[in-house]
N, C-alpha and C positions, 0 to 999 in steps of 0.2 A: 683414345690413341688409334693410329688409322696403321695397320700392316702395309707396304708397299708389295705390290703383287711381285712374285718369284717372274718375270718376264726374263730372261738371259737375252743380251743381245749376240750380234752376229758370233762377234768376235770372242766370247766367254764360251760359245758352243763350238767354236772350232781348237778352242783350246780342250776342252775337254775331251772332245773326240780324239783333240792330237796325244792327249796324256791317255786315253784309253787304248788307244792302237800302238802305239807306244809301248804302253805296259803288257801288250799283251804278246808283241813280239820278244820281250825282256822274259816273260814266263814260257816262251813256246821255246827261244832257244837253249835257257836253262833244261827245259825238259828234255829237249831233242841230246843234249851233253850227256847228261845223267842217264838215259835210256842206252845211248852209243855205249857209254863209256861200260854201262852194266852188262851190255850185252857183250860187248867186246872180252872183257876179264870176269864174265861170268858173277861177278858184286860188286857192291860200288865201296872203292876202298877208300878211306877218310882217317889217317894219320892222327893217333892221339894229341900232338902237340893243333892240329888245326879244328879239333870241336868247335873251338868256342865262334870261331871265326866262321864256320859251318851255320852254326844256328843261326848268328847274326845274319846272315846271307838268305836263310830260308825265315828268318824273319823277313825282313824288306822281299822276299818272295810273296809271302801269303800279303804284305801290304797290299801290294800292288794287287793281287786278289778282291781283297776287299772295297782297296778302293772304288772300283764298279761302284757299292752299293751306297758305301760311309766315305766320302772323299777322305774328308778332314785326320778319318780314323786311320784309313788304309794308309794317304799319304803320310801320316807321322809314323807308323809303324814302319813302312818300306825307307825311309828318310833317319828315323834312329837307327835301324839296322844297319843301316849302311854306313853311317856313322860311326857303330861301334865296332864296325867291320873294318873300316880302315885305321882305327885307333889300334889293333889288333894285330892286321895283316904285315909282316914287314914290306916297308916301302922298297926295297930293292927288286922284290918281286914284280917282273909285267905284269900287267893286265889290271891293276888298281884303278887307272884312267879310266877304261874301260867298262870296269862294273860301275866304279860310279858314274860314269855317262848313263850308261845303261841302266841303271836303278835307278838314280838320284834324279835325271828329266824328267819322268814323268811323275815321278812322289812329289817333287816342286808346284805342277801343274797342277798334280789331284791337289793340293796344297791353296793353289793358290784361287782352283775353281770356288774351291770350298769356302774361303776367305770372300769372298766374292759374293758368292750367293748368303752369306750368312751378313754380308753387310747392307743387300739389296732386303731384309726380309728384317732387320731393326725397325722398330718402330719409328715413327715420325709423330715430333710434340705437336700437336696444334693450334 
């Protein structure tokens, strides 16, 4: 059985790059929040009733992290997260569009790069 070489073409490298620059403005402005926001009130204060919706959130944070190295792994992490962050968050609340924009585009892409190159490196019968 013959491996097909990992070649990416144009257009799977500028997806990737667009999901890495992406995700990394998604984790630079979460930081920049979280730093303000510490610094401003001296801790960062997180309401017992919203933990769970916290972790979830800092889940699909560290995805996007990861994804850099594990697409497949980082995108499903940041992509569950977020998921069970809006299962969670109540909808009346702003800004749910918003994270999921913000988290869920580029977990799609590390997503789909991954899918991509994992089907370019199947073997071929011959």
């Amino acid at each position: 059985m013959k491996h097909v070489a990992s070649a990416s073409t144009r257009s799977e490298i500028i997806i990737r790059w667009l999901a890495r620059i992406i995700g990394t403005l998604s984790v630079a402005v979460v930081l920049f929040l979280i730093v303000a926001e510490s610094v401003e009130k001296g801790r960062i204060a997180i309401d017992s009733d919203r933990i769970p919706m916290t972790a979830f959130m800092f889940l699909a944070f560290i995805g996007l992290i990861i994804a850099w190295k594990w697409e497949g792994l980082g995108g499903a992490m940041a992509l569950g997260g977020l998921i069970a962050f809006n299962i969670l968050a109540p909808a009346s609340e702003g800004g749910n569009i918003v994270v999921t924009g913000l988290y869920g585009l580029p977990a799609l892409l590390f997503i789909f790069c991954w899918w991509q190159t994992r089907k370019q490196l199947k073997p071929k019968a011959t």
